[in-house]
C-alpha positions as CSV (number, residue, x, y, z in Angstrom):
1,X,38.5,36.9,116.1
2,X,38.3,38.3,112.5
3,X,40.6,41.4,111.2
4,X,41.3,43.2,108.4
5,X,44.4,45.6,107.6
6,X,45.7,47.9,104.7
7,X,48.8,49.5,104.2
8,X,48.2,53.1,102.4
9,X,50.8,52.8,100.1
10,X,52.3,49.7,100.4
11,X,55.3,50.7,99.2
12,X,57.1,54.1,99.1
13,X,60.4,55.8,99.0
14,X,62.4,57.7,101.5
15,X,65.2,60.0,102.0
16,X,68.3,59.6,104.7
17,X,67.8,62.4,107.1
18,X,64.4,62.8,106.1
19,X,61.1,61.2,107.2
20,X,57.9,59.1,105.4
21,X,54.6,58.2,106.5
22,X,52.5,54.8,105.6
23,X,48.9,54.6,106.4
24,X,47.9,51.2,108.7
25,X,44.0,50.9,108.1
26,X,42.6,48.2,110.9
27,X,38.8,46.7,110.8
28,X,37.1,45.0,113.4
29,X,35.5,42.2,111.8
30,X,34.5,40.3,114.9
31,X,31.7,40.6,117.3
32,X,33.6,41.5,120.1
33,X,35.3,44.7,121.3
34,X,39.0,44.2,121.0
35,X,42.4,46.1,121.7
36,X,45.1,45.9,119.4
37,X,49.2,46.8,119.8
38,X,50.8,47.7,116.6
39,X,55.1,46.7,117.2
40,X,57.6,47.3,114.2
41,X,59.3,44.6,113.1
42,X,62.6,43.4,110.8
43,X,65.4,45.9,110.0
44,X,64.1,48.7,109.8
45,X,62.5,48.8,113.2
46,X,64.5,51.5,115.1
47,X,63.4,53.7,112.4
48,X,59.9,53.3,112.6
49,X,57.5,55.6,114.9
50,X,53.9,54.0,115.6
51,X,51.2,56.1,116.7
52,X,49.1,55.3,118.3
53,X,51.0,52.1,119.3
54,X,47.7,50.5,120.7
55,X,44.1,50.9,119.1
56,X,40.8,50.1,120.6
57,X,38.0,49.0,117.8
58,X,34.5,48.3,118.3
59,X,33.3,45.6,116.2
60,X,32.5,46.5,112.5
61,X,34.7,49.4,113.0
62,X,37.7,51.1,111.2
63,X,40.8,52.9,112.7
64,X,43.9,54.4,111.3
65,X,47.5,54.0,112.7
66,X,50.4,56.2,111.4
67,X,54.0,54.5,110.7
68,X,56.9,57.2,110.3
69,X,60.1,56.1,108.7
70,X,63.2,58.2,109.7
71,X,66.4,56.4,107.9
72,X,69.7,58.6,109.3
73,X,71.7,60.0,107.2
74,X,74.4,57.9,107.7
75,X,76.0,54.8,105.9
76,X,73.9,52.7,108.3
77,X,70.7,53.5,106.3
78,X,72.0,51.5,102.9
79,X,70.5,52.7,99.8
80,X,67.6,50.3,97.6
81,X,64.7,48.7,98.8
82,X,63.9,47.4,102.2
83,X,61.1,45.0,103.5
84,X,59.4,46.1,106.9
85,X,56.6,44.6,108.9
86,X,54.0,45.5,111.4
87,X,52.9,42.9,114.3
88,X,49.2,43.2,115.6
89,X,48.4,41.8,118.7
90,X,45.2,41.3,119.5
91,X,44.7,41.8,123.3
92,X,41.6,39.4,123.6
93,X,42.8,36.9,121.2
94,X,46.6,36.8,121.2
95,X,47.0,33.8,119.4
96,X,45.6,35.4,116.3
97,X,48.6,37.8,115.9
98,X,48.6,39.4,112.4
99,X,52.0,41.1,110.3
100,X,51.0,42.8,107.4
101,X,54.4,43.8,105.2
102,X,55.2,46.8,102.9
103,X,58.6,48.1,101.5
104,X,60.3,51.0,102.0
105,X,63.3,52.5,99.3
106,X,65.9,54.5,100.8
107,X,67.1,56.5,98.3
108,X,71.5,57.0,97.7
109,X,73.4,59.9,99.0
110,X,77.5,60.6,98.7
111,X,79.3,62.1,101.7
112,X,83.3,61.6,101.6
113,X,85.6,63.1,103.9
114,X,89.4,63.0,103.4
115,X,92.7,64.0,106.0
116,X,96.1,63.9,105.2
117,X,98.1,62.4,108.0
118,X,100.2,64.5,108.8
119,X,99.5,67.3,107.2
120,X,102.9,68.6,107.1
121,X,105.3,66.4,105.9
122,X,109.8,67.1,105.7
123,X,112.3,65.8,104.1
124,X,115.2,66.4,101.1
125,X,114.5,63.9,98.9
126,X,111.0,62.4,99.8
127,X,107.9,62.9,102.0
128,X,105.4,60.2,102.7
129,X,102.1,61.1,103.8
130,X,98.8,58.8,103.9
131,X,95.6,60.3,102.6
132,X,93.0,58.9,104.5
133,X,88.9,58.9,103.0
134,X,86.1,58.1,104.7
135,X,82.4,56.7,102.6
136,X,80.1,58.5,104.7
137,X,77.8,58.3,102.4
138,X,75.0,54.7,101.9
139,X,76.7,53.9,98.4
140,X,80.0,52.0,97.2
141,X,82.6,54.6,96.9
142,X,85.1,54.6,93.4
143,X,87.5,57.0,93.2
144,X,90.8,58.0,91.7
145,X,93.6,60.2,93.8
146,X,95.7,62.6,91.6
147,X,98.5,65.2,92.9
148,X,99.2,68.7,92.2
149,X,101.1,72.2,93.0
150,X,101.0,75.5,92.0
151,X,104.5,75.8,90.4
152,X,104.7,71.9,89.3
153,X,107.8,71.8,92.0
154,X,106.9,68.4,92.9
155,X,105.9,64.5,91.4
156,X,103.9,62.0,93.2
157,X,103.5,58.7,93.2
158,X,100.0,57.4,95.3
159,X,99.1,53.7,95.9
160,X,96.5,52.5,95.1
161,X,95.6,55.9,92.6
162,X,91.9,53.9,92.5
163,X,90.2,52.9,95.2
164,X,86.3,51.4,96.4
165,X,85.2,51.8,99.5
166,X,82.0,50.6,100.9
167,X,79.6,52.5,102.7
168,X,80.8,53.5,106.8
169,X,84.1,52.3,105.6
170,X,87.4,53.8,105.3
171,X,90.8,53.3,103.1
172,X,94.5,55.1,103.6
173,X,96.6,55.5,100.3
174,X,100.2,55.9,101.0
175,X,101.5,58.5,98.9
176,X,105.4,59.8,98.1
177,X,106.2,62.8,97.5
178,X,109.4,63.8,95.2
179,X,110.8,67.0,94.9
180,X,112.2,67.7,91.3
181,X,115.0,70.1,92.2
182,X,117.2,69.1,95.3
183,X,118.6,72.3,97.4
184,X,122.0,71.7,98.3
185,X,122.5,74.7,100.4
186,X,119.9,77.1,101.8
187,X,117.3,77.6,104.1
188,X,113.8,75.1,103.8
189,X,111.1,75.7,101.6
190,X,107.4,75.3,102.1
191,X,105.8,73.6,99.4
192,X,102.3,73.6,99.5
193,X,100.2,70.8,97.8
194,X,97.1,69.2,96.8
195,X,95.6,66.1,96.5
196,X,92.3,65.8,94.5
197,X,90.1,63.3,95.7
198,X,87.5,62.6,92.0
199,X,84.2,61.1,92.0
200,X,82.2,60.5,88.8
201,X,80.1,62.9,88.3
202,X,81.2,65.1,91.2
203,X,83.6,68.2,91.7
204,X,86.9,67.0,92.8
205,X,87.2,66.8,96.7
206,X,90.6,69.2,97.6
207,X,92.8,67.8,100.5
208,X,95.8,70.7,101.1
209,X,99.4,69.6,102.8
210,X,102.6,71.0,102.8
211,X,105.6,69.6,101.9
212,X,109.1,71.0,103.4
213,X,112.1,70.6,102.0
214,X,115.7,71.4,104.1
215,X,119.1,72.2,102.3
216,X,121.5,69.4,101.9
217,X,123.9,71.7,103.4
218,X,124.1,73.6,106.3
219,X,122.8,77.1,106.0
220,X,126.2,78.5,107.2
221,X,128.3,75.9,105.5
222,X,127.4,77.7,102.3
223,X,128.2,81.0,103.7
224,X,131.3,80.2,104.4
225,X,132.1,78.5,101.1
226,X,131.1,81.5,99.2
227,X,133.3,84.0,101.5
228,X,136.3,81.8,100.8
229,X,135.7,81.6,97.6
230,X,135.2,85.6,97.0
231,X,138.7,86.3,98.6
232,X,140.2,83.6,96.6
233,X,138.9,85.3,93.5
234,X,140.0,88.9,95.1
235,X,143.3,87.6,96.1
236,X,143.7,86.6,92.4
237,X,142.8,89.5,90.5
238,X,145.6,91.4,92.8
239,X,148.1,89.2,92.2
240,X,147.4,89.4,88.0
241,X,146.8,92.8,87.7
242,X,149.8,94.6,90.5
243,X,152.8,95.4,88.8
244,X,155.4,97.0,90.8
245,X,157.1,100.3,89.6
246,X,161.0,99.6,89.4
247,X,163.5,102.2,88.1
248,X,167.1,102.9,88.4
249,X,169.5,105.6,88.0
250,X,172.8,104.0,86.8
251,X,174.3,104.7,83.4
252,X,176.9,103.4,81.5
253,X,180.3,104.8,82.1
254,X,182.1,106.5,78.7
255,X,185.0,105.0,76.8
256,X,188.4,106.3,78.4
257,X,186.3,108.0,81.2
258,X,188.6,107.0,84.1
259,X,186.8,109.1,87.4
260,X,184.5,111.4,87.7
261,X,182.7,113.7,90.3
262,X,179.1,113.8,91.8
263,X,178.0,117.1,90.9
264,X,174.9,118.4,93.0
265,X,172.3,118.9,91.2
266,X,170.6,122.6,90.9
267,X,167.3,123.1,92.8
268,X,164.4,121.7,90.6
269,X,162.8,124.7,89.1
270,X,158.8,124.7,90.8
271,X,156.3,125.7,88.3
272,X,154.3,128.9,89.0
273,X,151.2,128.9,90.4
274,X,148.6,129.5,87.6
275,X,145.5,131.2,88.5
276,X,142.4,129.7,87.4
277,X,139.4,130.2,88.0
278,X,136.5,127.4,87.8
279,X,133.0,127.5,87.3
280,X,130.6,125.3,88.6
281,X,130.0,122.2,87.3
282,X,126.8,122.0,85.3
283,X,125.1,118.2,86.0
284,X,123.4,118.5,82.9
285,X,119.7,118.0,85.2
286,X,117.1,119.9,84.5
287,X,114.8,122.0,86.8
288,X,111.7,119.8,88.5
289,X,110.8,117.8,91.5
290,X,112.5,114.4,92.9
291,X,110.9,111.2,92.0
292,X,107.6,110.3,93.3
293,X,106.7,108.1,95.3
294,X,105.5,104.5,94.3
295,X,101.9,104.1,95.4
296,X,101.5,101.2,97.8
297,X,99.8,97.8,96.6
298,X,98.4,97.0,99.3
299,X,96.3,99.8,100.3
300,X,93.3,98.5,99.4
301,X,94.0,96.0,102.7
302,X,94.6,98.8,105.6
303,X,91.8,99.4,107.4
304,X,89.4,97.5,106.0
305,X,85.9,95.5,107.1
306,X,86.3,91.5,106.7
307,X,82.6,90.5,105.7
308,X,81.8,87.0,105.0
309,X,80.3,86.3,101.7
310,X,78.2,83.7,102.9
311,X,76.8,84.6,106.1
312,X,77.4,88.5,105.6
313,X,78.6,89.0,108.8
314,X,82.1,90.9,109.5
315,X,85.3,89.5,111.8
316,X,84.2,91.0,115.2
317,X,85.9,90.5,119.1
318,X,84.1,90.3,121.7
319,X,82.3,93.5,123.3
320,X,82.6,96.6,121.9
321,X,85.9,98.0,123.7
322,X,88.9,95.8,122.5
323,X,89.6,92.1,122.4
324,X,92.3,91.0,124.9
325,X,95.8,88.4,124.1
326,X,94.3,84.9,124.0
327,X,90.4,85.6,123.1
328,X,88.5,84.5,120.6
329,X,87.7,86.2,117.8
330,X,83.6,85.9,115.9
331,X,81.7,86.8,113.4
332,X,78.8,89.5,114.1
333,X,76.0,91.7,112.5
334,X,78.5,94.5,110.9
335,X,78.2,97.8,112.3
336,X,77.4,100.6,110.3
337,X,80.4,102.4,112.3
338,X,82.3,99.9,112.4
339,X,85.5,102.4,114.2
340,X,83.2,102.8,117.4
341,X,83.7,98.8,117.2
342,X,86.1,96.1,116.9
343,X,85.6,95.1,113.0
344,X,88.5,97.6,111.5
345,X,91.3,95.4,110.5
346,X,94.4,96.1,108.6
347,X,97.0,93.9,106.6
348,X,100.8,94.7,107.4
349,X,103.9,93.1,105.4
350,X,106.0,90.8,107.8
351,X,109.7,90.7,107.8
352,X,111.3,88.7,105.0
353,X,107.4,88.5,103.6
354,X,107.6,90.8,100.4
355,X,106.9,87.7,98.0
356,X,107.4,85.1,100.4
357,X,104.0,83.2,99.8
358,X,102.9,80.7,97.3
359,X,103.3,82.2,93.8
360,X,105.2,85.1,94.8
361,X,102.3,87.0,97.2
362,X,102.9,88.6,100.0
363,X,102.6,87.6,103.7
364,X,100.2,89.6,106.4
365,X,99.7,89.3,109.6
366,X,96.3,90.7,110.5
367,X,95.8,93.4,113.3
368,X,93.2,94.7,114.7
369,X,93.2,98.4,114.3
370,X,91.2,99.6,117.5
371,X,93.5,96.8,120.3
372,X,96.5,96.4,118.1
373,X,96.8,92.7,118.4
374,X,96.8,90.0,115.3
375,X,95.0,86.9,114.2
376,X,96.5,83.8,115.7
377,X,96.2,80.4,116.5
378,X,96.3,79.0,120.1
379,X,100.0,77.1,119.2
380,X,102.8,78.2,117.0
381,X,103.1,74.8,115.4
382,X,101.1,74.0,112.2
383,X,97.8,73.6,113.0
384,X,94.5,70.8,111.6
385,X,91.2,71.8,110.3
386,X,88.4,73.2,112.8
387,X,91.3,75.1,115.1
388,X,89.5,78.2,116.6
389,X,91.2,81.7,115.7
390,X,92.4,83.9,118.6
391,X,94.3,87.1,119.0
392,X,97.7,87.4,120.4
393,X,100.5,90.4,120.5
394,X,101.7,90.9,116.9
395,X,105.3,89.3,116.4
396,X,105.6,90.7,112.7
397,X,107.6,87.1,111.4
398,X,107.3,84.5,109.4
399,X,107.5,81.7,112.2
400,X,104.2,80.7,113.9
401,X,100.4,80.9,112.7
402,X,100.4,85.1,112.4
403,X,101.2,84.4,109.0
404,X,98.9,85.0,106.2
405,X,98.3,84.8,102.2
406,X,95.2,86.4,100.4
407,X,94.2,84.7,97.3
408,X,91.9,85.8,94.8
409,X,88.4,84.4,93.7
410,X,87.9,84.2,90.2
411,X,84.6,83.3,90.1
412,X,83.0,85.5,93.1
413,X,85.2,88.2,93.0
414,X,85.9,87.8,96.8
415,X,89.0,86.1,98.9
416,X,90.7,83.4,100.7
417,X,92.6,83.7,103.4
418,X,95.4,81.3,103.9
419,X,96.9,80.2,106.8
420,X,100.7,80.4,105.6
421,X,102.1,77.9,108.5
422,X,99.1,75.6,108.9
423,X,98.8,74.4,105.2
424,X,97.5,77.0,103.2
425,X,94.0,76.2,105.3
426,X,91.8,79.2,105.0
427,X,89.3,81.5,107.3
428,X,86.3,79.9,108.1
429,X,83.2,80.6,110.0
430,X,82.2,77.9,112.4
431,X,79.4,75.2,111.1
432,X,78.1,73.7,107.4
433,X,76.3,76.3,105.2
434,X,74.4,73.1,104.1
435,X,73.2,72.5,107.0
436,X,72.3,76.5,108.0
437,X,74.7,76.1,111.0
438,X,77.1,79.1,110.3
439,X,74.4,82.4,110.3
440,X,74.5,82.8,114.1
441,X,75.9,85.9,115.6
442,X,78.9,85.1,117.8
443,X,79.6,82.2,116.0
444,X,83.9,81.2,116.1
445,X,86.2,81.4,113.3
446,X,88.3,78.6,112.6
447,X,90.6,77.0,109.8
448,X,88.9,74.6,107.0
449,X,89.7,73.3,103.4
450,X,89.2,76.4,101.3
451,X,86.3,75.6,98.8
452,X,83.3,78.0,97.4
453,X,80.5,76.0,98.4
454,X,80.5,76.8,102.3
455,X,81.6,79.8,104.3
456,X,85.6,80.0,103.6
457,X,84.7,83.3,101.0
458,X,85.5,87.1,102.1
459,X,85.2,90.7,100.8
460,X,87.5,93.2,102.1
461,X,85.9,96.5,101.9
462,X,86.9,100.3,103.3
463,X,84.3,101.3,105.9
């Protein structure tokens, strides 16, 4: 048995996630009609397609088999060159068995995913979270880990602030978190914060917690203290500034005067009456109108469309009556009357919100103008990334996930919407833009990492 084989080229490159093909040429040389099986060998075997896996040649004849690299896109497929091999087994002579090599170069991709656990942290003087990052990606990892918050209310202190981390491989950085002020008295503050995950040559990767801080003190400890202290302070000013009115009628008694007699004393003469008269009092104002009123801030967020900047689709319910307490709430096509449908939200104040957000902004919670009730999450607790958004009766408080903070894009013009209680985590549509996964109608909102490279960027428009 004679054979002879090419590989078309011998060597290429390839991408993870993506596919290559290598031409195997196969001649007959012999002088007898002969069947041959074509198997993939060495590491990179269960990516390799063969086809067809067996080829039938005629002597003096030529055929052509097809090999098909598929690397995943996973740390599995490790970046740099890799040797592969191709067994042919003659069916007549299968002693002569034949593996001609080539090499295949998968090329390097990043992917790193990090989680702060938990993502709500308490305490007065300290919180210690671990920041967790995954190397999904087929190349060492090096990064650094830096902390920040808006109003520079807190230090941290992260171990180890470097780390390398090998492909399919994790690494958890314990981190403290120090407040700079302590509140002796109060109610809790939310603090929100972020830890910046940098790569060279790459945009810092965001990871958003929040930090609460109680009072040292009881809340009502310090009510108290302060009511004592104001009628101390009252009872103090009375005392220095009363001072009684005494008087006395006794006089001294003449030389030689030996008695004398208590005359009575003639009828105080009453003044008369005088008549005035009293014209009315002048206030000095001059003719006009009473103030006006202040025009409200917010109303360019009642009754508005919520489109996605993305996927230009608006916040929808299902069907085109009303959503119900519990549903799910969607992105859909927007209607070009959008009050014959669901998409007609407005933003309302809550209680005690006027301010209340991070850097002084105000809190929402989001109603639906056509069934009245708000957007929620299925528990009142803080909530993780990829929690579905529902609807629910509106409760108009802070406590719970019906809170919300809008922030403004600089670059796009457009907004975020924060999730107050569940770490500042913003309104997402379902799915990686990267990927093409979020322009489905019906597709679920959830929470995610806010960023402006996916689907987490809104424009809120009048109808």
């Amino acid at each position: 048995m004679s054979l002879w084989t090419s590989l078309e080229p011998a060597s290429t490159t390839v991408d993870p996630g993506g596919s290559t093909t290598v031409r195997l040429r196969l001649r007959n040389t012999g002088d007898v009609v002969d069947e041959y099986r074509c198997v993939p060998v060495g590491d990179l075997a269960s990516w390799t397609t063969v086809e067809p896996g067996t080829l039938r040649l005629y002597p003096g004849t030529t055929g052509t088999v097809e090999l098909t690299f598929a690397p995943p896109r996973t740390p599995d497929a490790a970046a740099g060159p890799h040797p592969y091999g191709v067994q042919i087994i003659p069916t007549e002579f299968p002693e002569a068995t034949t593996v001609p090599e080539g090499n295949i170069t998968v090329t390097p991709f990043s992917e790193v995913r990090a989680e702060l656990v938990p993502t709500n942290v308490t305490g007065r003087f300290r919180g210690r979270p671990r920041l967790a990052i995954d190397n999904l990606g087929n190349v060492k990892l090096t990064a650094s880990v830096s902390g920040h918050d808006n109003s520079d209310q807190l230090s941290y202190d992260i171990n180890p602030a470097n780390v390398q981390i090998e492909p399919g491989r994790a690494a958890f950085l314990k981190t403290t978190l120090k407040p700079r002020q302590i509140i002796w008295a109060g109610a809790k503050q939310s603090r929100p914060y972020t830890l910046s995950v940098q790569r060279s040559g790459a945009e810092p990767l965001p990871v958003r917690g929040t930090y609460v801080q109680p009072g040292l003190l009881p809340r009502w400890l310090g009510v108290l203290f302060s009511l004592l202290l104001g009628l101390a302070i009252a009872f103090v000013m009375i005392w220095l500034t009363y001072k009684p009115d005494v008087s006395t009628k006794a006089t001294d008694k003449a030389p030689g005067q030996t008695a004398h007699t208590i005359q009575p004393s003639a009828p105080a003469q009453q003044p008369s009456p005088q008549q005035t008269t009293q014209g009315p009092k002048n206030d000095g104002g001059g003719g006009g109108g009473g103030n006006k009123p202040k025009p409200d801030p917010n109303a360019h967020l009642h009754n508005v469309l919520l489109r996605n900047g993305t996927t230009q689709k608006c916040v929808d319910l299902p069907g085109s009556d009303r959503g119900s307490a519990g549903g799910p709430v969607w992105q859909y096509a927007c209607n070009e009357n959008p009050s014959e449908d669901n998409q007609v939200w407005t933003f309302e104040v809550l209680q005690q919100g006027k301010g209340a957000g991070p850097g002084g902004r105000d809190l929402f919670q989001v109603k639906n103008v056509r069934d009245g009730y708000c957007l929620d999450l299925p528990s009142r607790d803080p909530q993780g990334k990829g929690t579905h958004i529902i609807e629910s009766g509106c409760r108009g408080q802070r406590d719970g996930n019906q809170g919300w903070w809008v922030e403004k894009i600089p670059a796009s013009g457009m907004y975020w919407i924060h999730n107050y209680n569940s770490a500042g985590l913003c309104l997402d549509v379902e799915g990686y833009h990267s990927r093409n996964e979020d322009m489905a109608d019906r597709l679920p909102l959830t929470l995610f990492d806010c960023t402006t490279d996916d689907d987490q960027g809104w424009s809120i428009v009048k109808p």
